[in-house]
N, C-alpha and C positions, 0 to 999 in steps of 0.2 A: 505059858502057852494058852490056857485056858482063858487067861482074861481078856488076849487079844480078838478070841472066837465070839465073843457075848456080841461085838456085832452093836449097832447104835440103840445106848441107852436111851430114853425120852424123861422128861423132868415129870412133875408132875402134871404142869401147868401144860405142857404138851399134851401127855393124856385126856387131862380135861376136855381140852381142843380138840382133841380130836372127836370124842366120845358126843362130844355139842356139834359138830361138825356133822358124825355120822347121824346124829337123830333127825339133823336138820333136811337130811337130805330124804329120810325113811319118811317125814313127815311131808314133805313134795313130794315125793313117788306113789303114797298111796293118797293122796289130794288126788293125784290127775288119774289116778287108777279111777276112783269114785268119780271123779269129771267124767272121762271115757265112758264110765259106765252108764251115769243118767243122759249123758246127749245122746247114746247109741237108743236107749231105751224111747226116749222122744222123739228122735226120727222114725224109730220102726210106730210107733204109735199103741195106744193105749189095746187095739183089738190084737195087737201080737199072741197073747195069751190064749186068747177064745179058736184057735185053728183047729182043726180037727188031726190028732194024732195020726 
């Protein structure tokens, strides 16, 4: 009964795949985070900083 519970093994080469899969994706997500963040900064413009509190 327990062996039927394990539920889908993955190989190795699976793993691999997948583990290159998730980086790839961690490594597009935070690209367009940093995109996001320098276009938003360019449109507000360089005197955003200098406002008064």
């Amino acid at each position: 009964m327990a062996e039927e519970e394990k539920g889908i093994v993955l190989t190795e080469e699976q793993k691999r795949r997948r583990r290159n899969r998730n980086t790839a994706i961690a490594v597009v997500l935070f690209g367009l985070v940093v995109l996001f963040y320098v276009l938003t900064i360019f449109k507000l413009g360089g005197g955003v900083a200098d406002r008064a509190l």
